[in-house]
N, C-alpha and C positions, 0 to 999 in steps of 0.2 A: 515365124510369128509365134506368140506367143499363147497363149489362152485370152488375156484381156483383149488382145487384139481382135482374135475369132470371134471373141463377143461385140466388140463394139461393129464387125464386120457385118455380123448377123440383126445386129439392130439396123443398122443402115439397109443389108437387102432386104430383111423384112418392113420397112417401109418403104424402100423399092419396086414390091414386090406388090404390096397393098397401092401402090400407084398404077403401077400395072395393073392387077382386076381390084377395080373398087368395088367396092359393096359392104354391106353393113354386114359380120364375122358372127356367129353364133360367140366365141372367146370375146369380143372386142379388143380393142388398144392392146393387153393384155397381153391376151391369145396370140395374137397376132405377132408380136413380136419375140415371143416364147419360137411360133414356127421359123422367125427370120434366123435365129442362134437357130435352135437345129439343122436348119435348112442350113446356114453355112460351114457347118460341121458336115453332113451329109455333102452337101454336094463337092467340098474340101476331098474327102473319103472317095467319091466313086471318084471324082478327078483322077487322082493318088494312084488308084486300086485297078479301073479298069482301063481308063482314057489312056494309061502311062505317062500322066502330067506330074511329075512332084508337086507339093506344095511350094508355094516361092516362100521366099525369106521375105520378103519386100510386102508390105500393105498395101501397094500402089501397084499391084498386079493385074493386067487385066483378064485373065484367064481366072485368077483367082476370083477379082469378082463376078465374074461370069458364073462359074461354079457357083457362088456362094446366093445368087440372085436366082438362077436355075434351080438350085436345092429347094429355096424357099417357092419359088412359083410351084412344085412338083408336091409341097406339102401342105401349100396353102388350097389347093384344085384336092388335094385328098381330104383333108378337115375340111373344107366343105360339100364334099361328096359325102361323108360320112356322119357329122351332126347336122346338116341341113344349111343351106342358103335361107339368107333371108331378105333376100332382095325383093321380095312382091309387096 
């Protein structure tokens, strides 16, 4: 896959991922989808690195999106652990 891909990957778990814990983000919209691209680089990365999963070639992977929804859940729980919740 390629780079545009990883991104369009990363927008998709990161609103996957804001479906998963909702709540109103200190980043908003934004923010939010900033962590879903990281997150699917990141959890791309430990796949790769620790899991011994290569990356697949294929966009329609579902290990890959696993990865890539997992990355982003793992970073969305940290930015919110760290600038604040604001759910009250």
């Amino acid at each position: 896959m390629g780079i545009v891909s990883w991104i369009v990957l990363g927008l998709l778990a990161g609103a996957i991922a804001k479906m998963i814990l909702p709540g109103r983000d200190p980043g908003g919209l934004i923010g939010t989808t900033l962590i879903g691209v990281a997150g699917a680089f990141i959890g791309g990365w430990i796949s790769a690195t620790f899991l011994d999963r290569p990356i697949a070639k294929e966009f329609f992977d579902l290990a890959t999106w696993g990865a890539a929804i997992g990355g982003s859940l793992v970073l969305l729980v940290g930015y919110r652990l760290l600038l604040g919740n604001s759910r009250d």
